[in-house]
KOLROKOL-326794 format. One record per residue (C-alpha): residue number from 1; residue in three letters; y negated, z negated, x negated. Coordinates in nm, 3 decimals, always signed. Layout:
# KOLROKOL-326794
<drenvo NUM ala <Y Z X>>
...
END
This chain:
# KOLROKOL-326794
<drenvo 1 unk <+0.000 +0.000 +0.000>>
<drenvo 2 unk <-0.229 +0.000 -0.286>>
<drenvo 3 unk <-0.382 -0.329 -0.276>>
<drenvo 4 unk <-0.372 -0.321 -0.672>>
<drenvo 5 unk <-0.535 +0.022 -0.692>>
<drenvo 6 unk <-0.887 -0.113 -0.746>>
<drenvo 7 unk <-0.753 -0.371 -0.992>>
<drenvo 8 unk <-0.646 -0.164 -1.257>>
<drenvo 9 unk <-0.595 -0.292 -1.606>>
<drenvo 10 unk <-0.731 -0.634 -1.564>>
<drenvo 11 unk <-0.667 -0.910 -1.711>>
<drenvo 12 unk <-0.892 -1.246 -1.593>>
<drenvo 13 unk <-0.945 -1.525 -1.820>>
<drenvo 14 unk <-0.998 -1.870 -1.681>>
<drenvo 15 unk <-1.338 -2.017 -1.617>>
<drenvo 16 unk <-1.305 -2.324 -1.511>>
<drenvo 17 unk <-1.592 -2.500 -1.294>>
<drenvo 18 unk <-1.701 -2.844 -1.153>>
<drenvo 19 unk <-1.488 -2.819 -0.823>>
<drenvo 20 unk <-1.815 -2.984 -0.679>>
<drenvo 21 unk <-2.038 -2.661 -0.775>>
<drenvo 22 unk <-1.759 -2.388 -0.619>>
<drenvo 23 unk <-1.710 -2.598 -0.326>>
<drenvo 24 unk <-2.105 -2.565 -0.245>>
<drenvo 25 unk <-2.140 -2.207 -0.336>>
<drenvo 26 unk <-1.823 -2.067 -0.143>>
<drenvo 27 unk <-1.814 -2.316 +0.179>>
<drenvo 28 unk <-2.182 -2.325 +0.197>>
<drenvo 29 unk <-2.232 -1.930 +0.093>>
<drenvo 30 unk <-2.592 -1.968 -0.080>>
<drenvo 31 unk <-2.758 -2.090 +0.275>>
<drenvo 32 unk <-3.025 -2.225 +0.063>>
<drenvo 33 unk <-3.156 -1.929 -0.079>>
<drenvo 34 unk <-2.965 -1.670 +0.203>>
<drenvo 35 unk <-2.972 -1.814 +0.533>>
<drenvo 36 unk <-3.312 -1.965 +0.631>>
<drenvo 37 unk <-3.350 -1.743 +0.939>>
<drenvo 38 unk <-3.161 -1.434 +1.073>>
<drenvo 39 unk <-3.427 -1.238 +1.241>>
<drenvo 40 unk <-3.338 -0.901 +1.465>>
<drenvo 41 unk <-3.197 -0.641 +1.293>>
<drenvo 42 unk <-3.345 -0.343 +1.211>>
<drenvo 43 unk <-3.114 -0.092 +1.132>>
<drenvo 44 unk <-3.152 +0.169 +0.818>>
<drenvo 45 unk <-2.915 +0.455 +1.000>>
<drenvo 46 unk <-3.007 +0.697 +0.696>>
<drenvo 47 unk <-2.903 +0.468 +0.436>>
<drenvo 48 unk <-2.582 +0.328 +0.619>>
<drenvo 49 unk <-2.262 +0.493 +0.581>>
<drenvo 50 unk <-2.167 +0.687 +0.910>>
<drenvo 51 unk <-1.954 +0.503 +1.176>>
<drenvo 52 unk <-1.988 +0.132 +0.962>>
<drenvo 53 unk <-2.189 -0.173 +1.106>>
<drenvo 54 unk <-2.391 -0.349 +0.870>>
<drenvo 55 unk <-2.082 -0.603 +0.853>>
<drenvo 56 unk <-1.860 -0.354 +0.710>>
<drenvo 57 unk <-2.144 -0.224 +0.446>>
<drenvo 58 unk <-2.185 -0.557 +0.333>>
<drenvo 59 unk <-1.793 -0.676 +0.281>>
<drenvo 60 unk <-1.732 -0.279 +0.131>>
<drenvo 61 unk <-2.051 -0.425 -0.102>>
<drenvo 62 unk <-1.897 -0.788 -0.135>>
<drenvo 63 unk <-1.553 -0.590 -0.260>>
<drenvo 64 unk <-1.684 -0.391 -0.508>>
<drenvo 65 unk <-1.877 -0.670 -0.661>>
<drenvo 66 unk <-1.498 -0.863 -0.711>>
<drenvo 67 unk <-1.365 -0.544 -0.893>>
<drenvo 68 unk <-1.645 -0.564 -1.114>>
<drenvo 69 unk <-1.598 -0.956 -1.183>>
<drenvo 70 unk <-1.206 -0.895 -1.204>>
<drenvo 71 unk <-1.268 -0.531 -1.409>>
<drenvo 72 unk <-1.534 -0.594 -1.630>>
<drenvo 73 unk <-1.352 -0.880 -1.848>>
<drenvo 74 unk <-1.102 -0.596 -1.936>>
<drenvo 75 unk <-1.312 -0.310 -1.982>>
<drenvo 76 unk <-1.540 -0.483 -2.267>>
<drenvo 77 unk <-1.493 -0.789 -2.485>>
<drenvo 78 unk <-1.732 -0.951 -2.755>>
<drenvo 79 unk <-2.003 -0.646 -2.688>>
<drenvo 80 unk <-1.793 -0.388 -2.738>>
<drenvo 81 unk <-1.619 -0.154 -2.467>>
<drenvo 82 unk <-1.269 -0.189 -2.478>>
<drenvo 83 unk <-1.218 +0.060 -2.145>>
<drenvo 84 unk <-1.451 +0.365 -2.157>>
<drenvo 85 unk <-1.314 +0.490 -1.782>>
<drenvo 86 unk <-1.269 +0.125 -1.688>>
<drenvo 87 unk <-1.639 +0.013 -1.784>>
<drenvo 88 unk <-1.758 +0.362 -1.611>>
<drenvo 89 unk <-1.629 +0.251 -1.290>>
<drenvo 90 unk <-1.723 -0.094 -1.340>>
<drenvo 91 unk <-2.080 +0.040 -1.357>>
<drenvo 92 unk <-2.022 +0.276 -1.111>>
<drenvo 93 unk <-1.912 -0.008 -0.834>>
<drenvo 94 unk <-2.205 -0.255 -0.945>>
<drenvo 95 unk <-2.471 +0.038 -0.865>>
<drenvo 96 unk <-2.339 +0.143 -0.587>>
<drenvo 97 unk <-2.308 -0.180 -0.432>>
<drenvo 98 unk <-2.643 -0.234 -0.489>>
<drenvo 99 unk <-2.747 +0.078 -0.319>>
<drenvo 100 unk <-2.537 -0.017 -0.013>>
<drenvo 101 unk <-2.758 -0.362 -0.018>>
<drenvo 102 unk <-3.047 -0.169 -0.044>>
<drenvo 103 unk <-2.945 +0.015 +0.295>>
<drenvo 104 unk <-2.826 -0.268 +0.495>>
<drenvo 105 unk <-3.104 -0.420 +0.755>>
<drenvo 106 unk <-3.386 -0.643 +0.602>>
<drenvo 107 unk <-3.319 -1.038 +0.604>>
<drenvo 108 unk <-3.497 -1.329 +0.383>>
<drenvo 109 unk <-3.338 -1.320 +0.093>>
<drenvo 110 unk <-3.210 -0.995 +0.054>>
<drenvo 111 unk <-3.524 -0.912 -0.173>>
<drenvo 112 unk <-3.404 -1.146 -0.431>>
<drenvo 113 unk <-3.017 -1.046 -0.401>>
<drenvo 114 unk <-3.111 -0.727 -0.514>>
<drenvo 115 unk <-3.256 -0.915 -0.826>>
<drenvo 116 unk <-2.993 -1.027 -0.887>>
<drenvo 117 unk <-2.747 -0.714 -0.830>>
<drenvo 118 unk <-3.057 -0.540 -1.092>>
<drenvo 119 unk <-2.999 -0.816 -1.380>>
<drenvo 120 unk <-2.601 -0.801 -1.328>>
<drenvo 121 unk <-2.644 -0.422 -1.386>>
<drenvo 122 unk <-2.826 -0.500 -1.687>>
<drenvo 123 unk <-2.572 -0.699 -1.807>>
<drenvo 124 unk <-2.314 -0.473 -1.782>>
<drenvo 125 unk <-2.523 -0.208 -1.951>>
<drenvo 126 unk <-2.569 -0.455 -2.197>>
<drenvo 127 unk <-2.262 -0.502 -2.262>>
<drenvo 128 unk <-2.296 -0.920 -2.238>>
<drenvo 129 unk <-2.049 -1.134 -2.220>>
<drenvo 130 unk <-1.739 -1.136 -1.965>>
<drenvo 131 unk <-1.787 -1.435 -1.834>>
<drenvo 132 unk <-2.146 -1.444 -1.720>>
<drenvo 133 unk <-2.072 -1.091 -1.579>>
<drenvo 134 unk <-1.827 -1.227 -1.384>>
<drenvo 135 unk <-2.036 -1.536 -1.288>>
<drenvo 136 unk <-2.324 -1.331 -1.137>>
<drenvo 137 unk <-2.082 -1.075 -0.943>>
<drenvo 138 unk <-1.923 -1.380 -0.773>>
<drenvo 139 unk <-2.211 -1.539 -0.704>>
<drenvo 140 unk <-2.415 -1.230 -0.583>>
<drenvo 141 unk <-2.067 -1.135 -0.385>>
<drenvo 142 unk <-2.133 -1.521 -0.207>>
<drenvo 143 unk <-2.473 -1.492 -0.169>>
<drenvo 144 unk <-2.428 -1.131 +0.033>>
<drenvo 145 unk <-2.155 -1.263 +0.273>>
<drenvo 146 unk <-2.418 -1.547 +0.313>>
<drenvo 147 unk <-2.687 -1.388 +0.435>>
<drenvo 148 unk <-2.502 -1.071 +0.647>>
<drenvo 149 unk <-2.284 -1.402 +0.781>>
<drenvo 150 unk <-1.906 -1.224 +0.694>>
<drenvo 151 unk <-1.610 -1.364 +0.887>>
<drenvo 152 unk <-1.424 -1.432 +0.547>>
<drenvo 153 unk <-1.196 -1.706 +0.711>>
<drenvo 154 unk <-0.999 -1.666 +1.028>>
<drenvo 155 unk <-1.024 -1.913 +1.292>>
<drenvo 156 unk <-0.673 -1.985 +1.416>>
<drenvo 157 unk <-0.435 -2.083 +1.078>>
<drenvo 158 unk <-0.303 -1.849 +0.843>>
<drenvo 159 unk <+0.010 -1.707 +0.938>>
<drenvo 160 unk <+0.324 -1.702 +0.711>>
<drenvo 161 unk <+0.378 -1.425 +0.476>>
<drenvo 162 unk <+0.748 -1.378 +0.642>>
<drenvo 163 unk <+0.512 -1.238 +0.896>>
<drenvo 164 unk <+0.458 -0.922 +0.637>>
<drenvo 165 unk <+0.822 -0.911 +0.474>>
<drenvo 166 unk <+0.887 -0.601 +0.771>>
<drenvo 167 unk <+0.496 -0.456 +0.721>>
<drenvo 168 unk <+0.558 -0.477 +0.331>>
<drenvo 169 unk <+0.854 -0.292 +0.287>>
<drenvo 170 unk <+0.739 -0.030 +0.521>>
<drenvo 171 unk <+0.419 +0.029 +0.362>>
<drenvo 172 unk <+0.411 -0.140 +0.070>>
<drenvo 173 unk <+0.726 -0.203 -0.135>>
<drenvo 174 unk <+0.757 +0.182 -0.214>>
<drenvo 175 unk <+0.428 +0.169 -0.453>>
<drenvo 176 unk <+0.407 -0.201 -0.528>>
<drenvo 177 unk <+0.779 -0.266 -0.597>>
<drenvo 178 unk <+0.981 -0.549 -0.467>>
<drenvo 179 unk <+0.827 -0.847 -0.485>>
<drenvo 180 unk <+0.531 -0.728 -0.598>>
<drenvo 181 unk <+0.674 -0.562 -0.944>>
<drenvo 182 unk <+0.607 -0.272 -0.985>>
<drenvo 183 unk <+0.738 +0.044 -1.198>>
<drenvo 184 unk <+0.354 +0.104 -1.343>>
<drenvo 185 unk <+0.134 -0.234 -1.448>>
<drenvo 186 unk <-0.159 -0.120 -1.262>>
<drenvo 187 unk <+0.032 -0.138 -0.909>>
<drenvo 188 unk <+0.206 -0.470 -1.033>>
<drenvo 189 unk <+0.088 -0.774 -0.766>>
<drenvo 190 unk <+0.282 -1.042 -0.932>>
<drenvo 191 unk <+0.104 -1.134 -1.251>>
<drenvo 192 unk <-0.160 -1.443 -1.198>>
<drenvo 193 unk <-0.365 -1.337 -1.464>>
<drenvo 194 unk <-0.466 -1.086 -1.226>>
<drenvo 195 unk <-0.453 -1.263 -0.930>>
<drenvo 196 unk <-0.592 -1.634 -1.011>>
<drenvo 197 unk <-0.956 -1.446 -1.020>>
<drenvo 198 unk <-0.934 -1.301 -0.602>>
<drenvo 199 unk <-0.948 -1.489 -0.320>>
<drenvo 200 unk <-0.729 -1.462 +0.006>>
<drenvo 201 unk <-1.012 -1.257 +0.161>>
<drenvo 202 unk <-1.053 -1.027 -0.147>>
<drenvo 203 unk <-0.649 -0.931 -0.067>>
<drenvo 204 unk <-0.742 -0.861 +0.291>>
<drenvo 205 unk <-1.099 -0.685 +0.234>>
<drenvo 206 unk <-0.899 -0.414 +0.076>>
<drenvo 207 unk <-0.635 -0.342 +0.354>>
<drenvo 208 unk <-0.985 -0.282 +0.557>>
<drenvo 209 unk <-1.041 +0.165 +0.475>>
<drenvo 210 unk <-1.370 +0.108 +0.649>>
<drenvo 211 unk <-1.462 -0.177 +0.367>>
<drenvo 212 unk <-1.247 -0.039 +0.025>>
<drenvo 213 unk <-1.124 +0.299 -0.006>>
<drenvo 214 unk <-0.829 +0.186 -0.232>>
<drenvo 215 unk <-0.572 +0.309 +0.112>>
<drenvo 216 unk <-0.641 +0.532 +0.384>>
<drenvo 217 unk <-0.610 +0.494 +0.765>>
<drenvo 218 unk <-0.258 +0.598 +0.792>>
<drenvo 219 unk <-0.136 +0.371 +0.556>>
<drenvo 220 unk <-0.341 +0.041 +0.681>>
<drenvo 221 unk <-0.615 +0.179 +0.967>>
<drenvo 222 unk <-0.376 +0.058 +1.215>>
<drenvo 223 unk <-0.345 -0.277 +1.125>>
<drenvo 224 unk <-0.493 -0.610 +1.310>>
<drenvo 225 unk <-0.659 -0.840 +1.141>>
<drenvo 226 unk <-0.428 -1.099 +1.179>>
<drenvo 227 unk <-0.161 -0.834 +1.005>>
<drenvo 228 unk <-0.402 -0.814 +0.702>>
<drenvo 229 unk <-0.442 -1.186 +0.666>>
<drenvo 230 unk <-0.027 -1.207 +0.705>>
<drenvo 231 unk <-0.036 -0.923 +0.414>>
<drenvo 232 unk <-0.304 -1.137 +0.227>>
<drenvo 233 unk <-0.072 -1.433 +0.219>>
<drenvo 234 unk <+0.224 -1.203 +0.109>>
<drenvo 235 unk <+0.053 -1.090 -0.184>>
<drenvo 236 unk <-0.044 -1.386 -0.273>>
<drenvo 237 unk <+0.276 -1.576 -0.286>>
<drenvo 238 unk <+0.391 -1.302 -0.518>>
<drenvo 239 unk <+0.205 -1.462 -0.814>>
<drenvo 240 unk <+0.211 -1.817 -0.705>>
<drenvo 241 unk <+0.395 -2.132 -0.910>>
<drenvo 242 unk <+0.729 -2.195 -0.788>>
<drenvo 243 unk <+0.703 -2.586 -0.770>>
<drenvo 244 unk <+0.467 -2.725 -0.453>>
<drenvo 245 unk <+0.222 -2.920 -0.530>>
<drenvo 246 unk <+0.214 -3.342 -0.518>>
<drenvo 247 unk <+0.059 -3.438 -0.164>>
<drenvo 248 unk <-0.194 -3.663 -0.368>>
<drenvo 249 unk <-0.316 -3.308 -0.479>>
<drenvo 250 unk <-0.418 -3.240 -0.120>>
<drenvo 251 unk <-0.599 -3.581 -0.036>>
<drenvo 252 unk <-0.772 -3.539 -0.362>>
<drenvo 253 unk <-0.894 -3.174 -0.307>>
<drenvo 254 unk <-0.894 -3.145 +0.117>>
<drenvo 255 unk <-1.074 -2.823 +0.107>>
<drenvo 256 unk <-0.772 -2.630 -0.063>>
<drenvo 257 unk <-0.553 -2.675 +0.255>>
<drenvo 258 unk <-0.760 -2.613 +0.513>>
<drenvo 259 unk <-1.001 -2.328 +0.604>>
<drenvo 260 unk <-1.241 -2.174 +0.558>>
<drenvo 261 unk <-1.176 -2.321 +0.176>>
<drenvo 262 unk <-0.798 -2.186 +0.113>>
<drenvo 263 unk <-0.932 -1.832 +0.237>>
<drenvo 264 unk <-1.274 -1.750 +0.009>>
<drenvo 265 unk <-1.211 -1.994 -0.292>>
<drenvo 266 unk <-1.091 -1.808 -0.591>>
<drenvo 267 unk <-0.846 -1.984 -0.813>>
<drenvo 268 unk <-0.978 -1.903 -1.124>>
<drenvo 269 unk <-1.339 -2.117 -1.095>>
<drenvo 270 unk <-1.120 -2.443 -1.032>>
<drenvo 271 unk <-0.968 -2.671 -1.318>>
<drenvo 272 unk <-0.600 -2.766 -1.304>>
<drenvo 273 unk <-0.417 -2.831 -1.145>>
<drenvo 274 unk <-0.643 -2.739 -0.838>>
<drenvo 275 unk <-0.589 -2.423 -1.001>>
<drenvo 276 unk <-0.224 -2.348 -0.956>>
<drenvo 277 unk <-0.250 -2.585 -0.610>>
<drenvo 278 unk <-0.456 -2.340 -0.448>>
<drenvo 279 unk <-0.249 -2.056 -0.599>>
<drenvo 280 unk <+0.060 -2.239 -0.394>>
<drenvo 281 unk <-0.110 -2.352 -0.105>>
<drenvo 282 unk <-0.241 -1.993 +0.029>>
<drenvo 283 unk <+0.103 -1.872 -0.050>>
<drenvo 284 unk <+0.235 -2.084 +0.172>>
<drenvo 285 unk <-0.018 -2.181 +0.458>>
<drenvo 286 unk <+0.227 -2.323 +0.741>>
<drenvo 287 unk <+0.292 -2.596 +0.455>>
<drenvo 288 unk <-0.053 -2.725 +0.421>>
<drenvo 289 unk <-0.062 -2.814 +0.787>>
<drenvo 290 unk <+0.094 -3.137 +0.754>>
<drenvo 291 unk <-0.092 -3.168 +0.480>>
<drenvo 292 unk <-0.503 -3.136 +0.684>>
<drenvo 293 unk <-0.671 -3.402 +0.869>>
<drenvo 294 unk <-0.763 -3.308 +1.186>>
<drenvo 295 unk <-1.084 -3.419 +1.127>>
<drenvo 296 unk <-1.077 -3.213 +0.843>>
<drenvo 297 unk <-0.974 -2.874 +0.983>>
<drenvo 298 unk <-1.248 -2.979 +1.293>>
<drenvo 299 unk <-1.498 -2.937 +1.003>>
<drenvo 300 unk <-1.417 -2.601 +0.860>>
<drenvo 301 unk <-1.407 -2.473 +1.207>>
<drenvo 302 unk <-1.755 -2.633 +1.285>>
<drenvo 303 unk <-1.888 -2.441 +0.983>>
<drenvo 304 unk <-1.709 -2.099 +1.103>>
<drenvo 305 unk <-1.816 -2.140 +1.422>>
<drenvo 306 unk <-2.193 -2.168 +1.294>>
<drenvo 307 unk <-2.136 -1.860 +1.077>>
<drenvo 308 unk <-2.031 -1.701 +1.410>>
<drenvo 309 unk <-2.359 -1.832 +1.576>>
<drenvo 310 unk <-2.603 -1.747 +1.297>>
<drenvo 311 unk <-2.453 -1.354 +1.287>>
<drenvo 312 unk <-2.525 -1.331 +1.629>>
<drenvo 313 unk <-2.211 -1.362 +1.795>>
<drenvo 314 unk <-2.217 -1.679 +2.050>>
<drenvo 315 unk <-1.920 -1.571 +2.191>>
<drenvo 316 unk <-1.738 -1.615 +1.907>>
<drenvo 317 unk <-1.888 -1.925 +1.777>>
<drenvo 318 unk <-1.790 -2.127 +2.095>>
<drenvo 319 unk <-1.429 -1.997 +2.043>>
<drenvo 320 unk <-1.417 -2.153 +1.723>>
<drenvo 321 unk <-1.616 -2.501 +1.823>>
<drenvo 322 unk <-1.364 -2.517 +2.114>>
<drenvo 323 unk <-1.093 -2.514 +1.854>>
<drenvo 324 unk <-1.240 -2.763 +1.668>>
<drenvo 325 unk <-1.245 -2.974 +1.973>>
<drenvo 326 unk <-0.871 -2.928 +2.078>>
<drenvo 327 unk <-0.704 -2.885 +1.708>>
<drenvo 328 unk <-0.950 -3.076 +1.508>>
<drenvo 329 unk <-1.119 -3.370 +1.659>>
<drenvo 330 unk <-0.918 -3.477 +1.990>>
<drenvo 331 unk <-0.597 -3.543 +1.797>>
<drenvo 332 unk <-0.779 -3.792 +1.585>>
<drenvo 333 unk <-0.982 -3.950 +1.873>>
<drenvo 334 unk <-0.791 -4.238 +1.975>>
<drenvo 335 unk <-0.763 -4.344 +1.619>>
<drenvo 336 unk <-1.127 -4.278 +1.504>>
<drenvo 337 unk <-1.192 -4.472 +1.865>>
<drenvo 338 unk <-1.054 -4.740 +1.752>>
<drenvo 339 unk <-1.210 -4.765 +1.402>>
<drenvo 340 unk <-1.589 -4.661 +1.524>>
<drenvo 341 unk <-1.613 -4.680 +1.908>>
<drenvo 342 unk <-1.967 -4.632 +1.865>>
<drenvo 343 unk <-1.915 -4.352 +1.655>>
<drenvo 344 unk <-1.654 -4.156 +1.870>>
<drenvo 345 unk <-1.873 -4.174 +2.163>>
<drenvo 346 unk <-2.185 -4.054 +1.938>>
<drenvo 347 unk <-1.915 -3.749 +1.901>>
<drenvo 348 unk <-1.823 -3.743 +2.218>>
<drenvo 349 unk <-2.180 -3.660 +2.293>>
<drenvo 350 unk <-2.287 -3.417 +2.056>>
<drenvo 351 unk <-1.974 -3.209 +2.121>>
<drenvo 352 unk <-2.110 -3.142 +2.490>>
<drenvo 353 unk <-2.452 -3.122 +2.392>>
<drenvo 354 unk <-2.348 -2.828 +2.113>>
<drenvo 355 unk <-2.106 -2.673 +2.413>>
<drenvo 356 unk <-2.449 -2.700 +2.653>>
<drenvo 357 unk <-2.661 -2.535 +2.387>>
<drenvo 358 unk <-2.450 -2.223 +2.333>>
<drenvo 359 unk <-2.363 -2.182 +2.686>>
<drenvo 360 unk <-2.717 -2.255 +2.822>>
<drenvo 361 unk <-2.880 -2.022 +2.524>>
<drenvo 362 unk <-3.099 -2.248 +2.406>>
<drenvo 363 unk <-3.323 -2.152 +2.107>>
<drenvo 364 unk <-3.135 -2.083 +1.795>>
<drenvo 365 unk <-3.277 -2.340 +1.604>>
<drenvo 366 unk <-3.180 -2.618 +1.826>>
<drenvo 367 unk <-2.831 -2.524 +1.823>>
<drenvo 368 unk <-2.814 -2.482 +1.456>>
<drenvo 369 unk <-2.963 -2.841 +1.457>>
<drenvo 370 unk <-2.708 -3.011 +1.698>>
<drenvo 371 unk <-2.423 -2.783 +1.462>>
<drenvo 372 unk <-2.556 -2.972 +1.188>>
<drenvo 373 unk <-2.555 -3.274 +1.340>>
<drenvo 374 unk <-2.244 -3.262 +1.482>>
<drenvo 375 unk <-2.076 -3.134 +1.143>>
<drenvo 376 unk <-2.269 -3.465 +0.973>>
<drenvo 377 unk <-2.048 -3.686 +1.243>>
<drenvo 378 unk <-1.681 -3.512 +1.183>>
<drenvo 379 unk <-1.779 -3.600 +0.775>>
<drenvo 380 unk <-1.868 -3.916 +0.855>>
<drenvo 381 unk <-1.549 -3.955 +1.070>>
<drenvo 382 unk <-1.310 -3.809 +0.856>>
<drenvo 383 unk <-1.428 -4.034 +0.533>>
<drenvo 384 unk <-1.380 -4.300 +0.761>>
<drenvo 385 unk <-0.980 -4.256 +0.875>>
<drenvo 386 unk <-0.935 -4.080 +0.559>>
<drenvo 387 unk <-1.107 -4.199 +0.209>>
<drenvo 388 unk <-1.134 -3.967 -0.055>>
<drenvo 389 unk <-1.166 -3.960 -0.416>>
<drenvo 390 unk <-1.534 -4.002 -0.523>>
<drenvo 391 unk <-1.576 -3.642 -0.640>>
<drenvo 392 unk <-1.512 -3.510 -0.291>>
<drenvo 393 unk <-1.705 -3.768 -0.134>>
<drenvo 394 unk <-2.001 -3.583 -0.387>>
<drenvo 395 unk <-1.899 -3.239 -0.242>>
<drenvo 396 unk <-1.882 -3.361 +0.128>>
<drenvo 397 unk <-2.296 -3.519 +0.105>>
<drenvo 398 unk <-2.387 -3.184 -0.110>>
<drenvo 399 unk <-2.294 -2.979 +0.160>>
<drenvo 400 unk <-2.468 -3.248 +0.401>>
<drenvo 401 unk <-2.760 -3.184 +0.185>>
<drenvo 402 unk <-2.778 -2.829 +0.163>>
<drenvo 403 unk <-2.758 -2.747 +0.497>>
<drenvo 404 unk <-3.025 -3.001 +0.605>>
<drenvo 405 unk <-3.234 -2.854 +0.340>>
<drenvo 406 unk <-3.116 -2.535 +0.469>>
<drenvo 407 unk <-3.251 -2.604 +0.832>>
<drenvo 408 unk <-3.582 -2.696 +0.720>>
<drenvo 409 unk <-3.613 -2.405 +0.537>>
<drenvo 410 unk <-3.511 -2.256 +0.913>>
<drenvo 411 unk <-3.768 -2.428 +1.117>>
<drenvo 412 unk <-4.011 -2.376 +0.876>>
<drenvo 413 unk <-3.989 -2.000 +0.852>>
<drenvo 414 unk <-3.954 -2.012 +1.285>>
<drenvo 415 unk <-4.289 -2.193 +1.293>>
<drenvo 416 unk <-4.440 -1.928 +1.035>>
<drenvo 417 unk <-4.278 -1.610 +1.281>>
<drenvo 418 unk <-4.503 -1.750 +1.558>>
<drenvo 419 unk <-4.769 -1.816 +1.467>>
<drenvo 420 unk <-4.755 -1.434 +1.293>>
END
């Protein structure tokens, strides 16, 4: 099926990074700097590739700029070019996914993304070093799904990968090999070198042919998404460690075994062993389950139902919220009742004020405000039934503190749009 197509010839090298930093910059997606307001879209046709939403321009942008943070390593090392065709396309993918930037609708912040995609051109041209090129791909790949809001995470769990075995041998196993060994090392989807730098929803961006042209629509165009997500997890559990990790792993990194974390995190910017923890854990998502408080998994859905919300879809956002109500929070009711009565009816409250908001269409920025609120409670809860090491306690009150900060910057630039 060609998933490796685009990842030819590359071979990561670990950069290991404060799990507190790639926490904030993956679950949070830059909303500092990316998502202050979304205002109405107004769309650059001419500049748009036909028959693709701005959605699908940005993840076919957020794709290209992994293939240059999982290429570029390989195609030059210590200044000089290692790969002439490899470091051509490299270039290639980083200037044409700033031109597709450049064409998707206007939004605060988008002016200073394509600062950023100008100085990571520059630093390929410049042959710099690997890992800062990698470094600013990532984190101009986080900042775009930030600010166009990308669905990188599903809502409902991750199926199996025995959900793909049939789909992969069909369409797969005939260029990727058994297993994921392949004949040729460029199609090979077993080695971790190559795999510990992509996340779950790099896999499944390119079994999208509107997003990645690595396939074409009669080998994948047919496919749902929650096919491509099953595919995703197959891949992935081709390179994974055999031996599961300790459960102490899991209450020490919670955001590994739930979503949205497990989906968008890439491997290679965590230390060990959350390293090779995550590489098991999204290989075999119907084992983390046990693993999640609900109070937990009530959280990531909060924050992919507010994604939902901020990219315009309130349809979608209330699915999600109304998951994290039934899966997430209600399961761990009684207990947290018991713990914080005063707390659980605070909850209790903001839950149907949040379901009120969205259903009554009240103004966007008081429903990103009760979101936030309500997100600040499930924390708050979950620390409380569930302590966790100080580090994640850290992560947990820097994402507290980046989306308040984040919907201040919101109100303020509201306030500034009237009174223009």
């Amino acid at each position: 099926m060609g998933i490796a197509t685009n990842f030819t010839s590359v071979r990561m090298r670990n950069l290991p990074s404060p799990v507190m930093i790639f926490l904030l910059i993956s679950l949070c997606g830059g909303w500092l700097k990316a998502v202050a307001q979304i205002p109405e879209e107004q769309a650059i046709e001419q500049q748009l590739p036909e028959q693709q939403t701005p959605v699908d321009v940005a993840a076919r942008a957020v794709s290209l700029l992994s293939f240059v943070a999982v290429d570029y390593p390989e195609a030059v090392s210590e200044g000089s070019v290692q790969d002439r065709g490899l470091f051509r396309q490299t270039r290639e993918n980083a200037e044409l996914a700033s031109q597709l930037v450049a064409g998707l609708p206007d939004r605060p912040g988008r002016a200073q993304l394509l600062n950023t995609l100008e100085s990571l051109q520059a630093s390929i041209s410049g042959k710099e070093a690997a890992d800062l090129v990698r470094r600013r791909a990532n984190t101009a790949a986080d900042r775009l799904a930030a600010l166009y809001q990308l669905p990188r995470s599903p809502a409902e769990p991750l199926p199996a990968a025995s959900e793909a075995n049939t789909l992969y041998r069909d369409r797969c196993q005939h260029c990727h090999g058994e297993n994921g060994v392949a004949e040729q090392p460029e199609r090979a989807l077993n080695d971790p070198a190559r795999m510990v730098n992509l996340s779950l929803y790099d896999f499944y961006n390119v079994l999208e042919p509107t997003r990645n042209d690595a396939h074409d629509e009669a080998v994948d165009g047919d496919l749902s998404s929650r096919q491509r997500w099953a595919l995703a997890v197959k891949v992935a559990s081709f390179s994974a460690p055999q031996v599961a990790p300790s459960r102490k792993l899991a209450e020490q990194y919670p955001a590994l075994v739930g979503l949205p974390g497990m989906a968008v995190l890439r491997p290679s910017e965590l230390p060990e062993p959350a390293r090779a923890s995550l590489m098991w854990w999204r290989a075999h998502p119907e084992q983390t389950r046990a693993l999640q408080h609900p109070l937990a998994r009530a959280a990531g859905l909060i924050y992919l139902a507010q994604i939902a919300y901020r990219g315009g879809d309130p349809a979608g956002a209330y699915h999600k919220l109304m998951l994290a109500l039934r899966s997430g929070y209600l399961p761990a009711r009684e207990e947290l009742t018991e713990r914080d009565p005063a707390l659980a009816t605070q909850l209790d409250q903001q839950w149907q004020a949040l379901r009120e908001a969205i259903l009554a269409r009240a103004p966007a920025n008081e429903v990103i405000e009760q979101f936030q609120r309500l997100l600040a409670s499930v924390v708050k809860g979950r620390e409380l039934l569930q302590p966790t090491s100080s580090r994640v306690i850290y992560v947990w009150a820097g994402i507290l503190f980046i989306t308040a900060l984040a919907l201040g910057v919101l109100l303020w630039f509201g306030l500034r749009r009237r009174k223009t």
